[in-house]
C-alpha positions as CSV (number, residue, x, y, z in Angstrom):
1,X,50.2,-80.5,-64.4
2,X,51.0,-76.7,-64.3
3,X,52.4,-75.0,-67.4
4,X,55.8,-74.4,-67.6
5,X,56.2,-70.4,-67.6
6,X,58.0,-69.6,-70.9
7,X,59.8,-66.0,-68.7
8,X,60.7,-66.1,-65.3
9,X,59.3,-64.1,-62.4
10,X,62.8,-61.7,-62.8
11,X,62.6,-61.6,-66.2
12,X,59.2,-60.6,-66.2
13,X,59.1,-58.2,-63.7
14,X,62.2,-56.1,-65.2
15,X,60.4,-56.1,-68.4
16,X,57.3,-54.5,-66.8
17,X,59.2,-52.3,-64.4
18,X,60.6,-50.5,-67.8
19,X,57.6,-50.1,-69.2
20,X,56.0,-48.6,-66.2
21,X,58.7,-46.3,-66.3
22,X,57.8,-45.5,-69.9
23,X,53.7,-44.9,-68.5
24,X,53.8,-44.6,-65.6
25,X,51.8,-46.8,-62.6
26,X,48.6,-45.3,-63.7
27,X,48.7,-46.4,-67.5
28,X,50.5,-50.0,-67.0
29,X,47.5,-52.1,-67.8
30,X,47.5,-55.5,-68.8
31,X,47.0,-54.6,-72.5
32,X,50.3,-52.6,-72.3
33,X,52.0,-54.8,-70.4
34,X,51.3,-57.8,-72.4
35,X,52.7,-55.7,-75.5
36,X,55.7,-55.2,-73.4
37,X,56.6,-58.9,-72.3
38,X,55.1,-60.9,-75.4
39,X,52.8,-62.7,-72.9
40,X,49.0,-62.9,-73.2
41,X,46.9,-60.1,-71.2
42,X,45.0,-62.9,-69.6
43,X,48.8,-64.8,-69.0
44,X,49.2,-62.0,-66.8
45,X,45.7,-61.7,-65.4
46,X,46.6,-65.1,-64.3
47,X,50.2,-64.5,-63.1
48,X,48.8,-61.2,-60.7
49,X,45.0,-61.4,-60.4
50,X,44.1,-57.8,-60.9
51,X,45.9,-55.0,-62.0
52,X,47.3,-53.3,-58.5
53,X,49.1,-56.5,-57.8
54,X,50.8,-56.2,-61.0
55,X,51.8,-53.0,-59.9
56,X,52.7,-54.0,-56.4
57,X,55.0,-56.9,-57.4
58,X,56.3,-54.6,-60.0
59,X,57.8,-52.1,-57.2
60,X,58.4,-54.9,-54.5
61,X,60.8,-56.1,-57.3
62,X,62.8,-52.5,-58.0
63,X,63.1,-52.3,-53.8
64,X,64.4,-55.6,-53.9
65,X,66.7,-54.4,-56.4
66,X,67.5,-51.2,-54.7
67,X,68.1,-53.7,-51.3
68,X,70.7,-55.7,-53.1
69,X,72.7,-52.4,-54.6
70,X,72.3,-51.0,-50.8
71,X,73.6,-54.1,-49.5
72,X,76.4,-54.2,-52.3
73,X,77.5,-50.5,-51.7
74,X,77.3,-51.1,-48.0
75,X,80.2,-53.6,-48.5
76,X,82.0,-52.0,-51.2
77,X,83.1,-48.6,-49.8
78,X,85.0,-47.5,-46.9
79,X,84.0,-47.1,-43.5
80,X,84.9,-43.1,-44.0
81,X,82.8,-39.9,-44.8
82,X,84.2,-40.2,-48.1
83,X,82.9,-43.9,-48.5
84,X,79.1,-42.5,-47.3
85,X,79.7,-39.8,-50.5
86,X,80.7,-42.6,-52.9
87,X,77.8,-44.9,-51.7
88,X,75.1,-42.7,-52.3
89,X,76.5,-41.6,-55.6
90,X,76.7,-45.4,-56.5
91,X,73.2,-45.6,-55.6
92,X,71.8,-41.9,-57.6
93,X,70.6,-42.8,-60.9
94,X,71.5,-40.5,-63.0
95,X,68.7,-37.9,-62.8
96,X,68.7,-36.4,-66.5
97,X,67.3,-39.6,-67.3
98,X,64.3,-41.0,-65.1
99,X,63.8,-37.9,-62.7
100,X,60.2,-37.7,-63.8
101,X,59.7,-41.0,-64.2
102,X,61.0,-42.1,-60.8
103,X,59.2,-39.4,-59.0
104,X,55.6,-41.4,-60.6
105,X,56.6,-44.3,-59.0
106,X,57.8,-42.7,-55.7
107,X,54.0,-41.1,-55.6
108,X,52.9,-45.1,-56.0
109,X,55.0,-45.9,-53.3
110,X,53.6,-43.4,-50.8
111,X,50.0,-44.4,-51.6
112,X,50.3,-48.3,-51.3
113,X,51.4,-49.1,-47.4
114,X,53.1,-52.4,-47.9
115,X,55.2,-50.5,-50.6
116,X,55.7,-47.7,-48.3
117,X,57.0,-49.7,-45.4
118,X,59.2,-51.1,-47.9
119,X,60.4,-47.6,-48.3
120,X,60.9,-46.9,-45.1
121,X,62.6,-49.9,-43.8
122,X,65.0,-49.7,-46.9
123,X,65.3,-45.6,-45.4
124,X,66.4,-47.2,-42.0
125,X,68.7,-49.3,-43.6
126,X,70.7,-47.1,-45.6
127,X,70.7,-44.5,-42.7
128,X,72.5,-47.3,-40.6
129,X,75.4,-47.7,-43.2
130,X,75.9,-44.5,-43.5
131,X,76.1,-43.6,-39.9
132,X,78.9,-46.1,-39.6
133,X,80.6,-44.1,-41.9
134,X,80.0,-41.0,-40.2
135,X,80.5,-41.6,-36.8
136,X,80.7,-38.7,-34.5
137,X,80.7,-38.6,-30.7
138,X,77.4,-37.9,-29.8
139,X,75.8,-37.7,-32.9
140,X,73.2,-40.7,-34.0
141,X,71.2,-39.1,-36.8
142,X,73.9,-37.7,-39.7
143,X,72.8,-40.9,-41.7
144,X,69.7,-39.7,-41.5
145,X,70.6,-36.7,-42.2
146,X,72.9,-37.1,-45.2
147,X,70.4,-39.1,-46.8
148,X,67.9,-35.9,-46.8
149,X,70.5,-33.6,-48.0
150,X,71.3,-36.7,-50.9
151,X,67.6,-36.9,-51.9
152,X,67.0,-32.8,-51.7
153,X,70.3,-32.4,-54.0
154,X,68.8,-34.7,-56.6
155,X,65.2,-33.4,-56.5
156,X,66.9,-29.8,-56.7
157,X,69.3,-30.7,-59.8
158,X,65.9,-31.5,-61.5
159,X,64.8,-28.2,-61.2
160,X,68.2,-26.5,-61.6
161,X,69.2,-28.4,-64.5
162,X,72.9,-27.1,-62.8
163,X,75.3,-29.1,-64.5
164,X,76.7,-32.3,-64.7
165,X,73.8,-34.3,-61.9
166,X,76.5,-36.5,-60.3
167,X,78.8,-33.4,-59.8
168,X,76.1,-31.1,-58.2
169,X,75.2,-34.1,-55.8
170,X,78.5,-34.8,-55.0
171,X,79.2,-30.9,-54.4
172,X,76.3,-31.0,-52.1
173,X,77.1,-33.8,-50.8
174,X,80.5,-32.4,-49.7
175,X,79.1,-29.1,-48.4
176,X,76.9,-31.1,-45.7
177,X,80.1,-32.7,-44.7
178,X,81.7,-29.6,-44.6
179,X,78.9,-28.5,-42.3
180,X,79.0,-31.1,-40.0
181,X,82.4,-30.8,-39.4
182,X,83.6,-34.3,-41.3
183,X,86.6,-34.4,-43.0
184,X,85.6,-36.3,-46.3
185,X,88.7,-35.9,-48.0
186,X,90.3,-39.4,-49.8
């Protein structure tokens, strides 16, 4: 008769997505990441199998996350330019805290293909809501295209440092809008 698991699968993958935060992909190993849960390193060793599976799961489980806050936005704001502002803003973690961190886990990402699928289906996703909420005669790709000018303004605010984050992205934000000729005002 199988063990009961004393943490769920949830549980237990929040608890090591934090600490890979804290490390990094590259430093999560099961030593640290049984200091992290309270589990065993060979509990763990017998939850994943190796290492990069650990890590894999780890990240399938912050996309899954990042699906259902997609999802949730998608519902929650209006069909409007304005609405495509708020939902990426609802979705921008604040920068001044994780930039770095998050950019370690976006390099994992890139390198493992099932993650980076993830990515990119999660990409198409988002680039459908918020062409809904920019529709233009003619125009198919402003979802696209406002989610490049999103992620540039927050990669950008990490360098520039230029205030509060979720005011220079919203600024940004705007001045696309602006540019493409969509009135995003309330």
């Amino acid at each position: 008769m199988p063990r009961r698991k004393s943490i769920s699968e949830p549980d237990l993958l929040a608890l090591l997505l934090d600490a890979m935060m804290a490390v990094g992909p590259d430093n999560l190993t099961f030593a640290r990441a049984a200091a992290s849960t309270g589990l065993s390193a060979p509990t763990l060793v017998q939850r994943f199998g190796a290492r990069d599976r650990m890590i894999e799961a780890v990240l399938l489980y912050s996309w899954d996350r990042l699906d259902e806050a997609t999802e949730a936005a998608d519902v929650g704001y209006p069909v409007s330019p304005r609405g495509a502002i708020d939902l990426l803003l609802h979705l921008t973690h604040d920068p001044g805290q994780g930039l770095d961190g998050g950019l370690r886990l976006l390099q994992e990402d890139m390198r493992n293909p099932a993650l980076r699928a993830r990515g990119s289906a999660w990409g198409d996703r988002l680039s459908v809501a918020l062409n809904r909420r920019l529709a233009k005669k003619g125009a198919t790709d402003l979802g696209w295209q406002m989610a490049q000018v999103w992620q540039g303004a927050i990669i950008w605010w990490g360098f520039c440092r230029n205030g509060d984050p979720a005011q220079a992205i919203r600024s940004a934000l705007e001045a696309w809008c602006e540019t493409a000729g969509l009135d995003y005002s309330p």
